[in-house]
LONU-408888 format. One record per residue (C-alpha): y, x, z; residue number from 0; residue in one letter. Coordinates in pm, whole numbers, plus 50000, padded with zeros to 5 digits. Last residue first. Layout:
N
<node north="Y" east="X" up="Z" nr="NUM" rest="A"/>
...
END
This chain:
401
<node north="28503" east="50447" up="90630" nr="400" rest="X"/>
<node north="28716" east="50296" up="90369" nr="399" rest="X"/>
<node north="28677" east="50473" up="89972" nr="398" rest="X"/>
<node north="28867" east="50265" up="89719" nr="397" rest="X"/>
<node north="28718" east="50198" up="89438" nr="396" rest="X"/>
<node north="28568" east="49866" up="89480" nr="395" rest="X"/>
<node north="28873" east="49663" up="89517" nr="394" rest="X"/>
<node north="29037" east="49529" up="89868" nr="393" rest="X"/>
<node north="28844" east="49733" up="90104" nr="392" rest="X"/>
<node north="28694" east="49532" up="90381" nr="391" rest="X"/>
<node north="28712" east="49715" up="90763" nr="390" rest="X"/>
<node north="28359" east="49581" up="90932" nr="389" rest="X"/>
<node north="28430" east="49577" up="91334" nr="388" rest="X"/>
<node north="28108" east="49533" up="91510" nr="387" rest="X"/>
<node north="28277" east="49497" up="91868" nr="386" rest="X"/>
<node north="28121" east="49585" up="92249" nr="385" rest="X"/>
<node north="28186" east="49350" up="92587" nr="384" rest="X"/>
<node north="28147" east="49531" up="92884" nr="383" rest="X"/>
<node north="28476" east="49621" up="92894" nr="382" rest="X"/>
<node north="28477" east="49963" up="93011" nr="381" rest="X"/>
<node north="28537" east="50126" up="92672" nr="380" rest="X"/>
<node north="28836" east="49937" up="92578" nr="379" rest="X"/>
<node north="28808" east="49737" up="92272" nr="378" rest="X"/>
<node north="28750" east="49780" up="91858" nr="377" rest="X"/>
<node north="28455" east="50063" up="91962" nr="376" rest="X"/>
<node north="28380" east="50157" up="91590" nr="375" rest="X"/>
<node north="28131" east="50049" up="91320" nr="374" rest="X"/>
<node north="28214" east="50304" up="91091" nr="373" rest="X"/>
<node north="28129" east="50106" up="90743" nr="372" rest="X"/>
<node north="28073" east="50101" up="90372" nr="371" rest="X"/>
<node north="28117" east="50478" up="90406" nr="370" rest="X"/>
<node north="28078" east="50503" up="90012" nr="369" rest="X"/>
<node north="27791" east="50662" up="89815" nr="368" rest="X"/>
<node north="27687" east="50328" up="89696" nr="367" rest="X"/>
<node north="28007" east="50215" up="89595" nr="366" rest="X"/>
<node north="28070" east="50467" up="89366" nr="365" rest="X"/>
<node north="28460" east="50459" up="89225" nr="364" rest="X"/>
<node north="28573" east="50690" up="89508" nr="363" rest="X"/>
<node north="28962" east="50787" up="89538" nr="362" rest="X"/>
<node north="29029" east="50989" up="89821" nr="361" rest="X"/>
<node north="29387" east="50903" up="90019" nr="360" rest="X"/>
<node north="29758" east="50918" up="89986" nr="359" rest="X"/>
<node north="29880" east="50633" up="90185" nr="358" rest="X"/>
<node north="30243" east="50526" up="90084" nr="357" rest="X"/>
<node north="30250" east="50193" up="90254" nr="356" rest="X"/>
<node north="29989" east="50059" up="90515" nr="355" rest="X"/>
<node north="29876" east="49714" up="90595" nr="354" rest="X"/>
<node north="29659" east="49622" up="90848" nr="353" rest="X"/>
<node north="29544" east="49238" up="90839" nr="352" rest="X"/>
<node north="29327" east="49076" up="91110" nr="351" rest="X"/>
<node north="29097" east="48849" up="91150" nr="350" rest="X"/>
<node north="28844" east="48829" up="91488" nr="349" rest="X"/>
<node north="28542" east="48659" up="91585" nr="348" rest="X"/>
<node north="28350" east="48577" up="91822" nr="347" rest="X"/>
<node north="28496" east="48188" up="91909" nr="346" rest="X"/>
<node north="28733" east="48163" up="91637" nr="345" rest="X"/>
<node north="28966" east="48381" up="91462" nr="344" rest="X"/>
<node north="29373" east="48475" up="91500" nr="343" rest="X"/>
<node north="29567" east="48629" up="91156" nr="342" rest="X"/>
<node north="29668" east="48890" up="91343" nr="341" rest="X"/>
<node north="29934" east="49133" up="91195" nr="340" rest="X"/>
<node north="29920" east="49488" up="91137" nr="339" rest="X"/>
<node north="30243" east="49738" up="91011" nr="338" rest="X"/>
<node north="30152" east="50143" up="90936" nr="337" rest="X"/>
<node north="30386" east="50365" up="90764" nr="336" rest="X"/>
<node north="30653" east="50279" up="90562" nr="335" rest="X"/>
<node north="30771" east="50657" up="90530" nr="334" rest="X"/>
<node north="30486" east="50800" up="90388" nr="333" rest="X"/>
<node north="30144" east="50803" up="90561" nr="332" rest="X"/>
<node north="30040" east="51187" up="90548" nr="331" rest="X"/>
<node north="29758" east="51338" up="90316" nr="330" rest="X"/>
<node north="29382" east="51325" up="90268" nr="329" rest="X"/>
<node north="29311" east="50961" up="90425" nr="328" rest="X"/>
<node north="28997" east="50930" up="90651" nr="327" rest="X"/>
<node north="29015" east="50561" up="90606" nr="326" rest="X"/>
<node north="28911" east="50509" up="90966" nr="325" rest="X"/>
<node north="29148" east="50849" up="91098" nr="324" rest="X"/>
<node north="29435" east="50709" up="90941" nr="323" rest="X"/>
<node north="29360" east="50346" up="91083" nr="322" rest="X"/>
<node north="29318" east="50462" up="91433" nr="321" rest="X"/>
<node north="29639" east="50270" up="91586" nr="320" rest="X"/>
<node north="29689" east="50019" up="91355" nr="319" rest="X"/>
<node north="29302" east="49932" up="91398" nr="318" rest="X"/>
<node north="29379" east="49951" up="91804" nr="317" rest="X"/>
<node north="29670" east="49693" up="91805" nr="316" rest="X"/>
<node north="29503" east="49500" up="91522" nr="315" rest="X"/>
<node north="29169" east="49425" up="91760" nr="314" rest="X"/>
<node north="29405" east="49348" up="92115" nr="313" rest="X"/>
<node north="29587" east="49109" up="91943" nr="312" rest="X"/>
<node north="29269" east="48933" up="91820" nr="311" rest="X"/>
<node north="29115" east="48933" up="92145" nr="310" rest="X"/>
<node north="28775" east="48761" up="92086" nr="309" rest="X"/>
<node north="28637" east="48516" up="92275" nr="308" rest="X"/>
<node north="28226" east="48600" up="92328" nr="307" rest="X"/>
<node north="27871" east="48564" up="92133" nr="306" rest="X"/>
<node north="27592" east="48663" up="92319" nr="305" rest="X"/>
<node north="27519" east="48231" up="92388" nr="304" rest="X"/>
<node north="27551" east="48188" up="92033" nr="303" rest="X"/>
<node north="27253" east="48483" up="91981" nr="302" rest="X"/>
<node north="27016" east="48321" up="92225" nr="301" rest="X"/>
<node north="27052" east="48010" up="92102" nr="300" rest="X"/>
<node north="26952" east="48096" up="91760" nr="299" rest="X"/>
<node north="27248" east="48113" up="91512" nr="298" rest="X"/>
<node north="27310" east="47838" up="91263" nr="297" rest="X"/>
<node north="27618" east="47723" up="91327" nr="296" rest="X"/>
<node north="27807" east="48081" up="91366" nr="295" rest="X"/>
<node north="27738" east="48137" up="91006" nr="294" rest="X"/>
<node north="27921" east="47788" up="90874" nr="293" rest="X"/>
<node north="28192" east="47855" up="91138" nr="292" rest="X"/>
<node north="28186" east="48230" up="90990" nr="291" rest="X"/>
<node north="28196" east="48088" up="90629" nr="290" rest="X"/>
<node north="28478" east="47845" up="90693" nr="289" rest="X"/>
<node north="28685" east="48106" up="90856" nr="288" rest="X"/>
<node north="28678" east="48336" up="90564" nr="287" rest="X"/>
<node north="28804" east="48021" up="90336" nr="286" rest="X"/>
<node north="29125" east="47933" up="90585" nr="285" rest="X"/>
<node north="29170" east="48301" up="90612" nr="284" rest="X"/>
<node north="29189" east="48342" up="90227" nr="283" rest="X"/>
<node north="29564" east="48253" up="90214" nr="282" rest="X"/>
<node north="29641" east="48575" up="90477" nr="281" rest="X"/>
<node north="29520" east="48772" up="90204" nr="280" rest="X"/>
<node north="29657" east="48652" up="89954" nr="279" rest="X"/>
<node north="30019" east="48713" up="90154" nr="278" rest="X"/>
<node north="29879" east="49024" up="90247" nr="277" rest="X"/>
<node north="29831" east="49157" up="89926" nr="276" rest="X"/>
<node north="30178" east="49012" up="89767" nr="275" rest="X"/>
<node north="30341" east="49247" up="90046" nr="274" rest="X"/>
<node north="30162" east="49505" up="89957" nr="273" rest="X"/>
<node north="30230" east="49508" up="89565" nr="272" rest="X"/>
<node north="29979" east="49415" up="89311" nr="271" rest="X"/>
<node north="29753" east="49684" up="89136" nr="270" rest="X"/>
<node north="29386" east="49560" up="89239" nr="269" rest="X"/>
<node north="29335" east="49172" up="89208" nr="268" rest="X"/>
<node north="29254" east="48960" up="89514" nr="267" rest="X"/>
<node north="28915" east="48832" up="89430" nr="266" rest="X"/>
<node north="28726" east="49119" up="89604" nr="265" rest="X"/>
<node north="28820" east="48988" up="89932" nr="264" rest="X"/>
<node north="28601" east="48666" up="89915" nr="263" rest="X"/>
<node north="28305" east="48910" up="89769" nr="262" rest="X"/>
<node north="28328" east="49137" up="90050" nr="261" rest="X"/>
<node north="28326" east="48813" up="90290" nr="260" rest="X"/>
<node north="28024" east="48657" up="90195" nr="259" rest="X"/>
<node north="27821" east="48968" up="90134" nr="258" rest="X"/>
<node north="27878" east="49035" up="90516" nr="257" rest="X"/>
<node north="27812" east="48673" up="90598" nr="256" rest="X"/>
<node north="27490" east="48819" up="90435" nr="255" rest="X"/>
<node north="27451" east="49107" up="90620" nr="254" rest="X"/>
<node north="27563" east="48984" up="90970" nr="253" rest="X"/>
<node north="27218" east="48871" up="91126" nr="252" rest="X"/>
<node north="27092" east="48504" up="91039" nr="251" rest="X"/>
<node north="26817" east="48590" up="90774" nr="250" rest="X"/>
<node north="26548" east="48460" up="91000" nr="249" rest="X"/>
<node north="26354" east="48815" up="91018" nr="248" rest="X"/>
<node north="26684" east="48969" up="91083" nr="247" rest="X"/>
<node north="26798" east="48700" up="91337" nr="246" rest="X"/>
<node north="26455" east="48786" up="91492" nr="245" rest="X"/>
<node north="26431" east="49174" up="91429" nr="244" rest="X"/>
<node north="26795" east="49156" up="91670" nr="243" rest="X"/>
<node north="26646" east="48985" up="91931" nr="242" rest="X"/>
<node north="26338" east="49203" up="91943" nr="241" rest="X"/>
<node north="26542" east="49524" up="91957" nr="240" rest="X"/>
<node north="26727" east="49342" up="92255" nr="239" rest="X"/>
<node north="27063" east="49136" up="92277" nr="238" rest="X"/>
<node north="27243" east="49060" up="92567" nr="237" rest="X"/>
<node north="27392" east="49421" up="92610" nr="236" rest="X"/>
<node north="27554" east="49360" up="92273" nr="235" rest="X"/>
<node north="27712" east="49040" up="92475" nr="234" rest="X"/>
<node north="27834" east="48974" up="92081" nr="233" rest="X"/>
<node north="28197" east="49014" up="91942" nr="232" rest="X"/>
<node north="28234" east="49033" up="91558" nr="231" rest="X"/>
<node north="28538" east="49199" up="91425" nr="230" rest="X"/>
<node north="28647" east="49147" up="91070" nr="229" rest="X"/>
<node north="28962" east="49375" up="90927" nr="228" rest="X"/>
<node north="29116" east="49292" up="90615" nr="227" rest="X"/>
<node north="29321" east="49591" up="90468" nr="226" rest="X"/>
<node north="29612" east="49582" up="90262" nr="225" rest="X"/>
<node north="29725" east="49977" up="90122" nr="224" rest="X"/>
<node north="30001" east="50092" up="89927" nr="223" rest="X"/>
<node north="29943" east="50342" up="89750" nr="222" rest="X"/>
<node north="30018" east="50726" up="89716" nr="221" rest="X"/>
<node north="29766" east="50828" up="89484" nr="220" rest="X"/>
<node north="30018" east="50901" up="89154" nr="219" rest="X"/>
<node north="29766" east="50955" up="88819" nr="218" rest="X"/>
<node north="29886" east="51219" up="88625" nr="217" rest="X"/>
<node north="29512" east="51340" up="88499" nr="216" rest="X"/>
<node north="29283" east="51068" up="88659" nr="215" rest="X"/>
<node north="29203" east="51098" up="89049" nr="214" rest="X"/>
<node north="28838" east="51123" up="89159" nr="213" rest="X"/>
<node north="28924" east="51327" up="89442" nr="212" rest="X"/>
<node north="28737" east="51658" up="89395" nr="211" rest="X"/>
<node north="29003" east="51806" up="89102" nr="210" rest="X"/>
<node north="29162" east="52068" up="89240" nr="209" rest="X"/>
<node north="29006" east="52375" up="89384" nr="208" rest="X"/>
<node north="28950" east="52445" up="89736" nr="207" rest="X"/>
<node north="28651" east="52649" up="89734" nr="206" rest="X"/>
<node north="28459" east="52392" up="89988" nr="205" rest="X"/>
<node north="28608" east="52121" up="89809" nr="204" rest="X"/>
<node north="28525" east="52202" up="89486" nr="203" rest="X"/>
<node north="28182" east="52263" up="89590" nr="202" rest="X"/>
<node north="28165" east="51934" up="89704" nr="201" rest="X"/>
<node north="28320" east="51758" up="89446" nr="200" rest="X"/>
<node north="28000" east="51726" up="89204" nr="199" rest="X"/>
<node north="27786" east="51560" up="89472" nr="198" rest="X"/>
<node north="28037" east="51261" up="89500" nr="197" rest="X"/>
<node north="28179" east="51142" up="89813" nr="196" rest="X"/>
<node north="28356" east="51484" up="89954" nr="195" rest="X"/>
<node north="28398" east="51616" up="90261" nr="194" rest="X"/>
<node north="28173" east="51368" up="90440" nr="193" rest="X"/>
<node north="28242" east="51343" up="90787" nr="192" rest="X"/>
<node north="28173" east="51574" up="91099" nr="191" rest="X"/>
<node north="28505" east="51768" up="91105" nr="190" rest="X"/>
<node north="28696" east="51511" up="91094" nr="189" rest="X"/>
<node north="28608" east="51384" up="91435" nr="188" rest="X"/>
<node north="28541" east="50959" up="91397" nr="187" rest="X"/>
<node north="28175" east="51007" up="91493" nr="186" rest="X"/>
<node north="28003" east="50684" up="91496" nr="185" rest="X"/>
<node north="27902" east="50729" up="91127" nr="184" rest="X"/>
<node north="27783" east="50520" up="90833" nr="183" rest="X"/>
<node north="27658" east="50595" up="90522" nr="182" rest="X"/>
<node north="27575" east="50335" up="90259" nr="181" rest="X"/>
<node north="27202" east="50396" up="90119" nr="180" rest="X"/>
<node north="27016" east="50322" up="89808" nr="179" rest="X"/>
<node north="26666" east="50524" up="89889" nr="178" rest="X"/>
<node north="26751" east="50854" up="89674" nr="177" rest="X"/>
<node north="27131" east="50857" up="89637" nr="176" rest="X"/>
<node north="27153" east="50798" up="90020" nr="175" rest="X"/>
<node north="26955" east="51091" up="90080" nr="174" rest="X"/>
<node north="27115" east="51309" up="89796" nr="173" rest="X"/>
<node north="27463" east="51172" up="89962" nr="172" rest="X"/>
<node north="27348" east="51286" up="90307" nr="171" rest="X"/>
<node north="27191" east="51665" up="90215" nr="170" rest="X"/>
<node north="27522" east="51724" up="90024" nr="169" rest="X"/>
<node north="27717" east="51623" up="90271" nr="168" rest="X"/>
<node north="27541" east="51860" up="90559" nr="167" rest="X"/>
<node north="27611" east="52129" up="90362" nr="166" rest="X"/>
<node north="27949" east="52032" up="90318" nr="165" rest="X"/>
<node north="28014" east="51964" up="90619" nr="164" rest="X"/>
<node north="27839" east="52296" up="90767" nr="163" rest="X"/>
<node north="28110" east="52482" up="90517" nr="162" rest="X"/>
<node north="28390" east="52272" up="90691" nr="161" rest="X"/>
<node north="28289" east="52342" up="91022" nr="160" rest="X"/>
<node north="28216" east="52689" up="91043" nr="159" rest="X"/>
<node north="27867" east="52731" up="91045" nr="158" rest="X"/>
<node north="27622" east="52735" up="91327" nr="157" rest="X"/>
<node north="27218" east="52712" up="91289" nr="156" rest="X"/>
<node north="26955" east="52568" up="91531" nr="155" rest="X"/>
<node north="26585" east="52615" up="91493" nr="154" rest="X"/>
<node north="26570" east="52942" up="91716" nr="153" rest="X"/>
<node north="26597" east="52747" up="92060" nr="152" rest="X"/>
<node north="26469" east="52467" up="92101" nr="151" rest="X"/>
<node north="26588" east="52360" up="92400" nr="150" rest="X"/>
<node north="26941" east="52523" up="92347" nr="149" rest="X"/>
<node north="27032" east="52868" up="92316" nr="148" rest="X"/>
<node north="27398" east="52895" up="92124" nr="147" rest="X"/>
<node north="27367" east="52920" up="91740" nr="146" rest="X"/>
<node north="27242" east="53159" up="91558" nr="145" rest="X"/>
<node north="27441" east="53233" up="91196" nr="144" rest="X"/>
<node north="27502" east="53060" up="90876" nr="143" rest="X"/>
<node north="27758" east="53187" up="90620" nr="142" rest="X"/>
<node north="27694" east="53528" up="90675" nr="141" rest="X"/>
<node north="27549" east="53672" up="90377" nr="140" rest="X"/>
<node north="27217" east="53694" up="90514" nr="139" rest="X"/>
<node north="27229" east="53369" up="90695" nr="138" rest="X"/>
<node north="27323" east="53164" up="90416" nr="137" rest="X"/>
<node north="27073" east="53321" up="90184" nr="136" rest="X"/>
<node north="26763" east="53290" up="90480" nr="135" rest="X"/>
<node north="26880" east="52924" up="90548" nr="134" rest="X"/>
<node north="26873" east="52856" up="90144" nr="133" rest="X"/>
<node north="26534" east="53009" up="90062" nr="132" rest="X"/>
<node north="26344" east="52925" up="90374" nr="131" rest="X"/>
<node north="26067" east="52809" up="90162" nr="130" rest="X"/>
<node north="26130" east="52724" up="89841" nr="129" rest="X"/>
<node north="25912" east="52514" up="89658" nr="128" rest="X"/>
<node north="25882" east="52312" up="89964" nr="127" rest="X"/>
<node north="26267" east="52319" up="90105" nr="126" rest="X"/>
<node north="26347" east="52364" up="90421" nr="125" rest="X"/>
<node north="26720" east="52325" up="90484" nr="124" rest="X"/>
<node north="26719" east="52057" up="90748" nr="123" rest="X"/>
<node north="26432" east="52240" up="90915" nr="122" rest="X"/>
<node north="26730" east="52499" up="91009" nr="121" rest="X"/>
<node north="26870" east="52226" up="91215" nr="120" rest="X"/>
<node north="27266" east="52214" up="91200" nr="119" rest="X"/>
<node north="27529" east="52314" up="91433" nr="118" rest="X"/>
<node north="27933" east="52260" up="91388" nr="117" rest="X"/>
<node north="28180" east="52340" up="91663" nr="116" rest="X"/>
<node north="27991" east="52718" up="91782" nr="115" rest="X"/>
<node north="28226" east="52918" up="91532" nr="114" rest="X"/>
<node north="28517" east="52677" up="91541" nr="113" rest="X"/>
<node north="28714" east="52806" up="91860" nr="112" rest="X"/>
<node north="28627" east="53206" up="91739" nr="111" rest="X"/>
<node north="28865" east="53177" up="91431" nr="110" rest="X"/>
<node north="28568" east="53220" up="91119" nr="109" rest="X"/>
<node north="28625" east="53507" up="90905" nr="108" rest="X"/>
<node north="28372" east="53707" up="91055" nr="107" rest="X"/>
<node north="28114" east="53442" up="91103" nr="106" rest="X"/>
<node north="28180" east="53378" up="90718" nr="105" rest="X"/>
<node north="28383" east="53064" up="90624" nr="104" rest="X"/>
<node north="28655" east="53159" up="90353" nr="103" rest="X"/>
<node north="28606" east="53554" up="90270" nr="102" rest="X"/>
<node north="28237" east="53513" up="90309" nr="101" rest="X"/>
<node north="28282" east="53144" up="90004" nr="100" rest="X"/>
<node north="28488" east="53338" up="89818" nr="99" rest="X"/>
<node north="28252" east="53628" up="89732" nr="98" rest="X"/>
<node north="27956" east="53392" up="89728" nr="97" rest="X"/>
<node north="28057" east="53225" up="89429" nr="96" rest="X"/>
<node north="27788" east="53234" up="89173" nr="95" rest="X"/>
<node north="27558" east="53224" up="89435" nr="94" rest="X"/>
<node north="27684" east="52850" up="89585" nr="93" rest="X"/>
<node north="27522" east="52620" up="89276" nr="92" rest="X"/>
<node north="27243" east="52778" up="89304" nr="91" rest="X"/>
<node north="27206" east="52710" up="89667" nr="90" rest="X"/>
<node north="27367" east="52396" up="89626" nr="89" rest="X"/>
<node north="27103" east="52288" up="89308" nr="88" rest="X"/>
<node north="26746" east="52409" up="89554" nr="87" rest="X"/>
<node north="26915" east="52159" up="89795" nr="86" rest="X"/>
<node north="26929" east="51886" up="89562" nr="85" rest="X"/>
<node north="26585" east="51933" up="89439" nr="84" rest="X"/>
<node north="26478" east="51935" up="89797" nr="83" rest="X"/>
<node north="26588" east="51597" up="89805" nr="82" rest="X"/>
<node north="26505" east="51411" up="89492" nr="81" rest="X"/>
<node north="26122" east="51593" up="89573" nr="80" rest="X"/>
<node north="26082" east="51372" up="89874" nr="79" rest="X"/>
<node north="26013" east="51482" up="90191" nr="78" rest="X"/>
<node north="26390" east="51421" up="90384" nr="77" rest="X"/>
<node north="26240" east="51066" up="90320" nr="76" rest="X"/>
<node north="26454" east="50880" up="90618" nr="75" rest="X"/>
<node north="26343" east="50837" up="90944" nr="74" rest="X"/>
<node north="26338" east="50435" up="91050" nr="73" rest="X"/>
<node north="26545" east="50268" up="91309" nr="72" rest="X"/>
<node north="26478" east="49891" up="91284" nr="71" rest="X"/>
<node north="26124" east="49989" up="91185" nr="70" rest="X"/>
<node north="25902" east="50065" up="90879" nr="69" rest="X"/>
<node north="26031" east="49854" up="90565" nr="68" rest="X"/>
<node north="25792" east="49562" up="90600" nr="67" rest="X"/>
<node north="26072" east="49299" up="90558" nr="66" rest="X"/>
<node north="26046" east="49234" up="90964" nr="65" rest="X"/>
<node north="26139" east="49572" up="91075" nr="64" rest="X"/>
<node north="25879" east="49670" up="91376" nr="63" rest="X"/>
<node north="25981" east="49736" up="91670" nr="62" rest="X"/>
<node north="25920" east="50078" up="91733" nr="61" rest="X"/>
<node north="26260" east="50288" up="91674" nr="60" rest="X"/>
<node north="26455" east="49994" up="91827" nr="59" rest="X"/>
<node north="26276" east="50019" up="92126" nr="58" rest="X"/>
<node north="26331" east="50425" up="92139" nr="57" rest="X"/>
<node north="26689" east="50362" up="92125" nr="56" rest="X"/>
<node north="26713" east="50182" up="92488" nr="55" rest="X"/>
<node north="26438" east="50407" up="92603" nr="54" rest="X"/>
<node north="26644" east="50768" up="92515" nr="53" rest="X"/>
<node north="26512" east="50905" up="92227" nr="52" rest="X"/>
<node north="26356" east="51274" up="92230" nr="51" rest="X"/>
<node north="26259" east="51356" up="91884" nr="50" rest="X"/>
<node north="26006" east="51624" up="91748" nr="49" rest="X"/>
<node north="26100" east="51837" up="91442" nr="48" rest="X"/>
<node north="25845" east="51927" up="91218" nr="47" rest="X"/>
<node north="26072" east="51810" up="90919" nr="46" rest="X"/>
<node north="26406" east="51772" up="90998" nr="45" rest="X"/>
<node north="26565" east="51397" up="91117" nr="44" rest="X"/>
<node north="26781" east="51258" up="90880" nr="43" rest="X"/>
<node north="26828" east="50889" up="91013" nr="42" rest="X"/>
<node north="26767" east="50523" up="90894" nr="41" rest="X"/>
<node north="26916" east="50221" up="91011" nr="40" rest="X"/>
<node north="26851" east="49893" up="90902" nr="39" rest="X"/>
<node north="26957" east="49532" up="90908" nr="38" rest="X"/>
<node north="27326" east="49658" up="90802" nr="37" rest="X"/>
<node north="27551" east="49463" up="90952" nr="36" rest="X"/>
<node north="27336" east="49329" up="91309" nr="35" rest="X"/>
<node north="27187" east="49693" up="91285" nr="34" rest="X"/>
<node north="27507" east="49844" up="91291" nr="33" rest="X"/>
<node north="27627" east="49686" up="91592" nr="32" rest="X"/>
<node north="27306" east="49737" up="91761" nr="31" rest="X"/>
<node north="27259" east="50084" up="91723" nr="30" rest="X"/>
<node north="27641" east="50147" up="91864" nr="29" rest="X"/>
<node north="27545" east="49946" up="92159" nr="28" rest="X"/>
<node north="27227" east="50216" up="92182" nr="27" rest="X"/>
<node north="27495" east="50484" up="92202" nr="26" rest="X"/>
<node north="27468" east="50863" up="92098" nr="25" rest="X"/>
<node north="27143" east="50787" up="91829" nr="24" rest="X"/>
<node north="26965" east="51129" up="91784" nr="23" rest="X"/>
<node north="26993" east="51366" up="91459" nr="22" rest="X"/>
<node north="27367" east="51342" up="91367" nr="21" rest="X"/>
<node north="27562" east="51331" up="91110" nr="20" rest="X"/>
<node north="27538" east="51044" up="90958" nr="19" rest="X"/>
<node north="27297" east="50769" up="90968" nr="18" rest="X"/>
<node north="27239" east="50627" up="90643" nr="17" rest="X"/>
<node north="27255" east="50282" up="90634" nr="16" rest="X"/>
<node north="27000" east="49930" up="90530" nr="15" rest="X"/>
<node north="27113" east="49640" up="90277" nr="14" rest="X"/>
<node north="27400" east="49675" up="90070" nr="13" rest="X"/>
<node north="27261" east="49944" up="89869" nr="12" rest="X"/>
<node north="26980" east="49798" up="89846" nr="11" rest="X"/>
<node north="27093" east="49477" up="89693" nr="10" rest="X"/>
<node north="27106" east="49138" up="89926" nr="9" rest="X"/>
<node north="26917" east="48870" up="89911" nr="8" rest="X"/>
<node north="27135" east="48550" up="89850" nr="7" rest="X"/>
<node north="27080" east="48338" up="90117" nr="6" rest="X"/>
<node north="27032" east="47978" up="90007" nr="5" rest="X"/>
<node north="26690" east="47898" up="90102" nr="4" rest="X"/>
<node north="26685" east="48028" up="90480" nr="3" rest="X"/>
<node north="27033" east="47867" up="90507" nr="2" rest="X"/>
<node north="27361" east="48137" up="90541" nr="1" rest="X"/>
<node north="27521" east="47933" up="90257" nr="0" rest="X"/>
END
């Protein structure tokens, strides 16, 4: 299965991520986490803006990307006319309700701890046909204002947090839209993810009307939740840009043992009970085993040798612990709350169930404009060990960051 010949190639959408929110990389173990799940990762960086990577990410921004896609972190087409088309749709989509939106996130209106929280680039606005159109509107009625003095000065705009989100939303999912994207973050702050998943709910959102979630007319969205959590452990420190393009270039990174595993999950049905969930679930560990022994066989040297025992115990105990922040839930776990349970692994590898009863949370029916991932730190920070950790929804239309 994970043969040169066999390897099913991959869609778009499940190939390469969006980088979100951020401009710069903020840890080159991070980098290589994602990269080993998503092959690529690609960045909004403003036009006419000049970047100023570290060494450790500045390798992975020049080695070459093996399918002939740029590199292993690429810039995304901010350029293209998709995206300024979307921008030139939020600023006529916010004039009609400019009255709300001063009273709700103007400078004036904005408590004095969250007016310097959320900065964007001006550049990020710019828009061809336009100019300065949106920047100058936001500025002029408030919305947007100077942020503190940094490097560059002038270029950098504050908003209150959720209006910057949504901003900064809209300019992700157009992105993603445009060159078949997932998004993925390493900020976990809820103030710096999406606000909404689908273009049309983000104005609802920001003006707090009903409606954004996706939920039918009557519909309850307090569910009981089974999720399977994977967690690869490689030496991350072990493995170099190069390393990485090579089990790319050899089709032996994570993205189609990836595949493998989404599709396994996806035949549990959607509507059974939780405990019925993790009972099928814990029947496919035999089968999600097989595939990462099968994987795990034909890995270069170099990248068996990165690989490392895996705490299992240690993976559900922080997953139970930060699951309402990683599905990013809208609403308070009822009263059966969180339970986890390790289902053990194999050499670099970890399976684990977290279950969760009454979660309210977004519903999201497009894939593509999912988090399909935050690749989060599954250990302590000073071991020197790092963790991919890929959190598998159970049916497609659940949103899991």
């Amino acid at each position: 299965m994970f043969s040169n010949q066999e390897a099913k190639a991959p869609t778009p959408e499940e190939k390469y991520a969006l980088y979100y929110p951020y401009i710069h990389i903020r840890d080159s173990e991070w980098l290589k986490s994602t990269l080993l799940w998503f092959g690529q990762v690609r960045r909004i960086v403003p036009e006419q803006y000049t970047l100023n990577d570290p060494p450790d990410v500045r390798n992975f921004a020049h080695t070459p990307h093996p399918e002939g896609i740029g590199a292993l972190l690429e810039t995304a087409r901010v350029w293209e006319p998709e995206i300024y088309k979307a921008k030139k749709k939020l600023l006529e989509d916010l004039r009609p309700h400019i009255s709300t939106l001063i009273q709700k996130y103007a400078e004036m209106n904005t408590p004095e701890g969250l007016r310097n929280v959320f900065e964007i680039h001006r550049n990020k606005l710019l828009d061809t046909e336009q100019g300065m159109a949106l920047p100058d509107f936001l500025i002029k009625n408030g919305l947007a204002w100077e942020a503190r003095p940094r490097p560059d000065g002038y270029n950098w705009l504050a908003m209150h947090p959720k209006f910057g989100a949504a901003i900064m939303s809209t300019l992700a999912l157009a992105i993603a839209k445009n060159e078949g994207l997932g998004i993925v973050t390493s900020d976990s702050d809820i103030h710096r993810t999406l606000i909404a998943e689908r273009e049309n709910d983000i104005l609802k959102v920001m003006l707090d009307l009903p409606g954004g979630t996706d939920t039918a007319p009557g519909e309850d969205y307090a569910d009981d939740l089974a999720q399977l959590i994977f967690t690869t452990q490689f030496d991350l420190s072990a493995l170099t840009a190069q390393d990485i393009r090579t089990l790319i270039e050899e089709k032996k990174d994570l993205r189609h043992f990836r595949t493998r595993l989404t599709e396994i999950a996806s035949e549990i049905p959607a509507g059974i009970g939780v405990t019925e969930r993790v009972k099928r679930l814990e029947n496919k560990k035999k089968e999600i085993l097989a595939e990462w022994d099968e994987y795990r066989s034909v890995l270069p040297k170099f990248a068996r040798d990165a690989l490392v025992e895996t705490s299992t115990e240690e993976i559900v105990k922080k997953a139970a612990e930060r699951l309402p922040t990683i599905l990013g839930m809208a609403g308070e776990v009822a009263a059966g709350g969180i339970t986890a349970a390790a289902l053990g692994g194999a050499p670099g590898f970890a399976l684990s169930i977290v279950a969760v009863s009454g979660m309210k949370m977004l519903r999201n029916k497009d894939s593509s404009m999912r988090f399909l991932s935050r690749v989060e730190d599954a250990v302590e920070k000073n071991w020197k060990v790092r963790s991919a950790s890929l959190i598998l929804p159970q049916w497609s239309k659940y949103a899991v960051a």
